[in-house]
C-alpha positions as CSV (number, residue, x, y, z in Angstrom):
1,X,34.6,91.6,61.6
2,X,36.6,89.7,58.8
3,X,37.3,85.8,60.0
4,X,39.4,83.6,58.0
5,X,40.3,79.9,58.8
6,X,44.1,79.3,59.4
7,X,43.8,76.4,57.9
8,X,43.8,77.0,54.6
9,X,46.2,79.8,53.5
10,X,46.9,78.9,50.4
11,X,43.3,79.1,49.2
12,X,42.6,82.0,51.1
13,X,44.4,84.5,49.4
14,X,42.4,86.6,46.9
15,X,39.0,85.1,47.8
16,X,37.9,84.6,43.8
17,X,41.5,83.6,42.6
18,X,41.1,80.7,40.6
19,X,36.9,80.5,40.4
20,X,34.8,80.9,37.1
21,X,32.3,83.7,37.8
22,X,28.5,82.0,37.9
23,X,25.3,83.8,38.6
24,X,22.7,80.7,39.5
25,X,22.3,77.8,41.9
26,X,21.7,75.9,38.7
27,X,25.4,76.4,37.6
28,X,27.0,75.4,40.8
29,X,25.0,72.3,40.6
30,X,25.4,70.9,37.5
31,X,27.0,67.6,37.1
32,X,26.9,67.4,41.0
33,X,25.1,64.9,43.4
34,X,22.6,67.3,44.6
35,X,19.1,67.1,45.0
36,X,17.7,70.7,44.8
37,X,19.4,73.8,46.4
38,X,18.5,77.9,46.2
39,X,19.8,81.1,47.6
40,X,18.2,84.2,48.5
41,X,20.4,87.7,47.7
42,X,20.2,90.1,50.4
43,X,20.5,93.3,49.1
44,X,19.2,94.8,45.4
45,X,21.9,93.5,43.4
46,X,21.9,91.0,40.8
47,X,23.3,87.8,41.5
48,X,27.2,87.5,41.5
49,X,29.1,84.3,42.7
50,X,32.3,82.6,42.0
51,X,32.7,79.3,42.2
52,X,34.7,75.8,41.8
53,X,33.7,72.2,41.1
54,X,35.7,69.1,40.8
55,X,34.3,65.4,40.6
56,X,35.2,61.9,40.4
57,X,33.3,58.8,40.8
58,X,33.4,58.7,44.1
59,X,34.1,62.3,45.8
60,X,33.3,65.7,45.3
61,X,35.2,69.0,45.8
62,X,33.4,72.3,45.4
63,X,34.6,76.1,46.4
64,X,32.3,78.3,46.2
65,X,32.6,82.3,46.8
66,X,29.9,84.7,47.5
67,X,30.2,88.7,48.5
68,X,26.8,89.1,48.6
69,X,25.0,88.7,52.2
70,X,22.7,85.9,51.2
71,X,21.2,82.9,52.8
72,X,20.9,79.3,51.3
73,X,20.5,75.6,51.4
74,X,21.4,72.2,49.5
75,X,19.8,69.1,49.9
76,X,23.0,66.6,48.9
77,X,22.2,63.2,46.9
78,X,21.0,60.5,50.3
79,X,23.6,58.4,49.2
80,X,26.4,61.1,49.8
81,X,27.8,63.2,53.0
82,X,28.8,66.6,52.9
83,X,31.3,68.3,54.7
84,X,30.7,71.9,54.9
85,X,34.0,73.4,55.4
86,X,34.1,77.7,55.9
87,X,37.0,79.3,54.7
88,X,36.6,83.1,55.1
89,X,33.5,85.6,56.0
90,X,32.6,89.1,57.0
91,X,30.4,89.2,60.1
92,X,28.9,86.0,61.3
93,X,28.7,82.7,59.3
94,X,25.4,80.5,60.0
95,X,25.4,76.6,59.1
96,X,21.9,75.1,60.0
97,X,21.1,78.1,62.8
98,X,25.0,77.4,64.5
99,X,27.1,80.4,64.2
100,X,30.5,78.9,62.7
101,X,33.9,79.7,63.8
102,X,37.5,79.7,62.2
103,X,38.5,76.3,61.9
104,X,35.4,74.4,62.3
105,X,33.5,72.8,59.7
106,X,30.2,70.9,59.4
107,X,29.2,67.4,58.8
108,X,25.8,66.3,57.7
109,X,23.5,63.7,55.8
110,X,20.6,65.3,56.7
111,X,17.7,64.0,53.8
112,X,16.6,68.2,54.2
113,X,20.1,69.3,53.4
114,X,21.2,71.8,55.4
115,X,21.4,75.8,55.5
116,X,24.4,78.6,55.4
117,X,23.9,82.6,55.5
118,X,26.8,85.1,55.5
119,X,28.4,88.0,53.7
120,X,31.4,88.0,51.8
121,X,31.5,84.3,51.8
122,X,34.4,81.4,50.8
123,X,33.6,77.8,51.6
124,X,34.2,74.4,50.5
125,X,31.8,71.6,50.5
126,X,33.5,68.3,50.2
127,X,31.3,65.1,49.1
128,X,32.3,61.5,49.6
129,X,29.8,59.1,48.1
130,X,28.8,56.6,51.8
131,X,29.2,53.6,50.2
132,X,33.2,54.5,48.7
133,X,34.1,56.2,52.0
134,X,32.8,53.2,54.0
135,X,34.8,50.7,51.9
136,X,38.1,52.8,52.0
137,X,38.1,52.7,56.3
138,X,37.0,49.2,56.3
139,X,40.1,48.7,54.1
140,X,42.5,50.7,56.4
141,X,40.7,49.9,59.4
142,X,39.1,46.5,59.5
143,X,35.8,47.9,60.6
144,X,32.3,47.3,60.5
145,X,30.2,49.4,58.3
146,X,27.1,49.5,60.6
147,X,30.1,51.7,63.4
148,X,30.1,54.3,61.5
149,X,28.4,57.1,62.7
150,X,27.7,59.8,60.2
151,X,25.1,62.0,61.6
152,X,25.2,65.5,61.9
153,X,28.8,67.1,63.6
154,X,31.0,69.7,64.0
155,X,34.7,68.7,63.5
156,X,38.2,70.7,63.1
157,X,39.5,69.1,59.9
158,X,43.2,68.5,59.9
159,X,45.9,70.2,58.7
160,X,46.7,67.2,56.3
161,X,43.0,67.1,54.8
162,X,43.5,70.8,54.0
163,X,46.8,70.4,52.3
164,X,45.3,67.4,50.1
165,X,42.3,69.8,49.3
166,X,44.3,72.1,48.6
167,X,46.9,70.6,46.2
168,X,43.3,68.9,44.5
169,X,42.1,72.3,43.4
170,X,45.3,74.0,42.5
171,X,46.6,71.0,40.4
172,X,43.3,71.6,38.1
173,X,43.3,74.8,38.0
174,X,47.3,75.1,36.9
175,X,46.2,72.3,34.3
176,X,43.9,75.1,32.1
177,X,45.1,76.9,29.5
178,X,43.5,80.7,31.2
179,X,41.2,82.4,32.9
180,X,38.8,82.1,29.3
181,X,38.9,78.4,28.9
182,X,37.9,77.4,32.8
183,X,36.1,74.8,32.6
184,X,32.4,74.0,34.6
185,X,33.5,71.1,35.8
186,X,36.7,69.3,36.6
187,X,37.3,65.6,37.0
188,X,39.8,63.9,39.2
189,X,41.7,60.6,37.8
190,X,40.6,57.7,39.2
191,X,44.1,56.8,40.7
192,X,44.3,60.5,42.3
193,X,41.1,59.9,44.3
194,X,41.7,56.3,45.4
195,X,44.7,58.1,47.3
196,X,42.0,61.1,48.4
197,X,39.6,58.8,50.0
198,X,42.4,57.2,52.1
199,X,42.7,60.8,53.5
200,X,39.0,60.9,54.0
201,X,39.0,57.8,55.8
202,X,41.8,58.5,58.5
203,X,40.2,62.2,58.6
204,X,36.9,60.5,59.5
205,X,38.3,57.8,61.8
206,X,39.7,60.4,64.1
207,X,37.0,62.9,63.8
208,X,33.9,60.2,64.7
209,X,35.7,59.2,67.8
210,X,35.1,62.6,69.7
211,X,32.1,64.0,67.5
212,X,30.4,67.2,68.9
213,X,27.0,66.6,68.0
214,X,24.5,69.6,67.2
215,X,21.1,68.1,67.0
216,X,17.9,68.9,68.9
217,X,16.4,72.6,68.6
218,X,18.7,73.7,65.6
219,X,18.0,70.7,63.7
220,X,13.9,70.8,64.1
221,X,14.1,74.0,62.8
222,X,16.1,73.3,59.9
223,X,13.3,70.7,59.5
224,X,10.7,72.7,59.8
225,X,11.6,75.3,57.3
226,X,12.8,72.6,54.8
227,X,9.0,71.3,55.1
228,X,7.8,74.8,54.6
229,X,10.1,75.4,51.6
230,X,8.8,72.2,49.9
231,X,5.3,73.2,50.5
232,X,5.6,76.5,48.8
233,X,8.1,75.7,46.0
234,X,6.1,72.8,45.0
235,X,2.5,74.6,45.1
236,X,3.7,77.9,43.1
237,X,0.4,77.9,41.5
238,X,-1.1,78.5,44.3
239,X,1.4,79.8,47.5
240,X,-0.1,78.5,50.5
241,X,-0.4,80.9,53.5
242,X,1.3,81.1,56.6
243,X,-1.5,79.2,58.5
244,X,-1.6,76.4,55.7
245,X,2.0,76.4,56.4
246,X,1.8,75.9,60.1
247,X,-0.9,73.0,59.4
248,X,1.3,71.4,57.1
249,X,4.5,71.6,59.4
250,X,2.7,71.1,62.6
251,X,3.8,74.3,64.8
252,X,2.2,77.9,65.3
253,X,3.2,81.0,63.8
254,X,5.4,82.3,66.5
255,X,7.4,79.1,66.5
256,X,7.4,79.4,62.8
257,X,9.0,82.5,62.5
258,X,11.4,81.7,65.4
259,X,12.5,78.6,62.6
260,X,13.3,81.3,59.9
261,X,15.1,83.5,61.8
262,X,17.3,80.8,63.3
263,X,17.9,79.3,59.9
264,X,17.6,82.1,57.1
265,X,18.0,85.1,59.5
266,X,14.3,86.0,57.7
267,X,10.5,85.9,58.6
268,X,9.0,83.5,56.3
269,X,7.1,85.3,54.3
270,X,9.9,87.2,53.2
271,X,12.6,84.6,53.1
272,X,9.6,82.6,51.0
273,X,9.2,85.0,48.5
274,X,12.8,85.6,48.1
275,X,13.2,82.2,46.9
276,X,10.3,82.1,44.4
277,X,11.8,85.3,42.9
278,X,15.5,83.8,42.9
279,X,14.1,80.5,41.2
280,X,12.2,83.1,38.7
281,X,15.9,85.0,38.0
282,X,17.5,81.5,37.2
283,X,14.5,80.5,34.9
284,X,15.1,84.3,32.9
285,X,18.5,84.0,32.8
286,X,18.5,79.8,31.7
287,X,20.0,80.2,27.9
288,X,20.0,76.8,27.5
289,X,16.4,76.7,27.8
290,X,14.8,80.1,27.3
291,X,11.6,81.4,28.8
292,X,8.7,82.0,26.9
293,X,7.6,85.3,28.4
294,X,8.1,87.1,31.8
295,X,4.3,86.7,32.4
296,X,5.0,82.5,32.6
297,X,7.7,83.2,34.6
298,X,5.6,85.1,37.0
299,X,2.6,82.6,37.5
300,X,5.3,79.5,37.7
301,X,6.4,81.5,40.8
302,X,2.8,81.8,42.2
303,X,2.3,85.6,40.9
304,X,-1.4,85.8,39.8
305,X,-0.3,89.4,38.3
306,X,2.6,90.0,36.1
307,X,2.9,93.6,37.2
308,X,3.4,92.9,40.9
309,X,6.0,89.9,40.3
310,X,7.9,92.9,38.2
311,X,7.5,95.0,41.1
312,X,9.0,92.5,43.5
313,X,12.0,91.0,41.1
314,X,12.7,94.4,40.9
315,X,13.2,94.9,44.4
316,X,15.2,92.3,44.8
317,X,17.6,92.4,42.3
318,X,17.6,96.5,41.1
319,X,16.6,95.5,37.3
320,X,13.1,94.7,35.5
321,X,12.3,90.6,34.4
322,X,12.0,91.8,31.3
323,X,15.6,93.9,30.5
324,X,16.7,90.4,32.6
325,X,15.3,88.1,29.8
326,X,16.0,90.6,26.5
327,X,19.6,90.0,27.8
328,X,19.1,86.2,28.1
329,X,18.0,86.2,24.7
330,X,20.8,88.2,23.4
331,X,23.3,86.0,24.6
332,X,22.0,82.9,23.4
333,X,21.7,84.4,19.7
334,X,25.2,85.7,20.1
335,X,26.7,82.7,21.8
């Protein structure tokens, strides 16, 4: 089933339409306030994403498009919120284990970030830095920082925030020359996002006065597998198992898995590995800083034997590490 948000017409037509084509995490967050973030492919394709970025001092806009069915998180800068805002997606859209639905969108300052999985996939994420977006309703609003209540909701967003979102990311994209000279990243005159956080604040005004929280079970989950993802991403030397795990996060294995497939749609083993090996395609295809050899590749994602990790990248993305670094190289000299 194909769902699209009503909301937002004018960026939902042809899903890619204005997006520079990026293949890592790393790309999309560049420049950005984010802390760490990965994504896991499912299916044996090589990465393939689209995506949009626009920043000024105090806000962020990002679009981001990807076909693939995948499943990811982003853990945001503390001193920024996100608003996680779906646009379009085949089957069923997951943010932080709640299945999403047209018109919704997802508000969070979680220090673990928060999750998304889907297929065929067009989102925004919108960023206000706390501090800014606290000093723009206490200027329209006379209001006490300390009442505002940022924690984790699910809000409609407004017509009018969609509109200003909108006329944001077509105004810089109608500014470049073509499709050839897109640029990474876009900023956003100073005087242009004064008038954006005003927005922001009477979005947020109205939104925090009937919040529907979604804490509790979905949110200890999204915990727990953040914890577990630390642990192994951090320890690639030397993966810990799924009982270390456990230890580490404080629950058994059943509830463990119960975690990943609420968050990921994965068993963590699985969902695990796919992230060392997606962290091992970034580093082969980094041209700004090369890898050595696929073998170092393979042991800094916790491979003790260079011809399994080949088996397994291989499996995951339908072509060798090495034909994936030749090309690297090629591009670089070339570039």
């Amino acid at each position: 089933m194909d769902h699209k948000a009503e909301v937002l017409p004018t960026l939902c037509a042809g899903e890619a339409s204005g997006l520079r084509k990026i293949s890592t995490m790393r790309q999309q967050n560049r420049g950005l306030p984010v802390s760490e973030g990965g994504i896991v492919f499912l299916g044996k394709k090589p990465p393939a994403m689209h995506a949009f970025k626009l920043a000024g001092r105090n806000t962020v806009i990002t679009r981001m498009h990807v076909p693939q069915a995948y499943s990811a998180y982003s853990v945001p800068d503390p001193d920024w919120i996100t608003l996680h805002i779906p646009i379009s997606w085949d089957g069923t859209y997951v943010f932080d284990g709640r299945e999403a639905r047209a018109g919704e969108a997802f508000l969070t300052n979680s220090p673990n970030g928060y999750t998304t999985t889907g297929e065929n996939r067009d989102a925004l994420t919108l960023g206000p830095r706390r501090d800014a977006l606290e000093a723009a309703m206490r200027s329209l609003f006379g209001r006490c920082a300390d009442s505002f209540d940022f924690r984790a909701s699910v809000l409609r967003p407004s017509p009018v925030l969609m509109r200003a979102i909108a006329a944001q990311i077509n105004a810089a994209i109608e500014a470049e020359a073509s499709q050839e000279a897109r640029q990474e990243l876009h900023f956003m005159h100073e005087v242009v996002e004064r008038d954006f956080l005003d927005v922001l604040a009477l979005e947020f005004r109205a939104a925090l006065r009937s919040n529907s929280k979604y804490n509790g079970l979905r949110r200890r989950a999204v915990d727990v597998v953040a914890e577990a993802r630390q642990l192994t991403l951090a320890h690639s030397a030397s993966v810990p198992s799924l009982s270390e795990i456990c230890a580490a996060t404080g629950v058994g294995q059943t509830r463990l898995f119960e975690c990943f497939q609420e968050v990921h749609g994965l068993a963590p083993y699985k969902c695990l590995m796919s992230f060392r090996l997606c962290a091992a395609h970034e580093r082969l295809t980094d041209k700004d800083n090369p890898a050595q050899s696929v073998k170092q590749v393979a042991l800094d994602a916790g491979f003790a034997k260079a011809g399994r990790f080949a088996q397994c990248f291989f499996e995951q993305f339908g072509e060798r590490p090495s034909e994936v670094l030749g090309r690297t190289r090629k591009e670089r000299m070339s570039s």
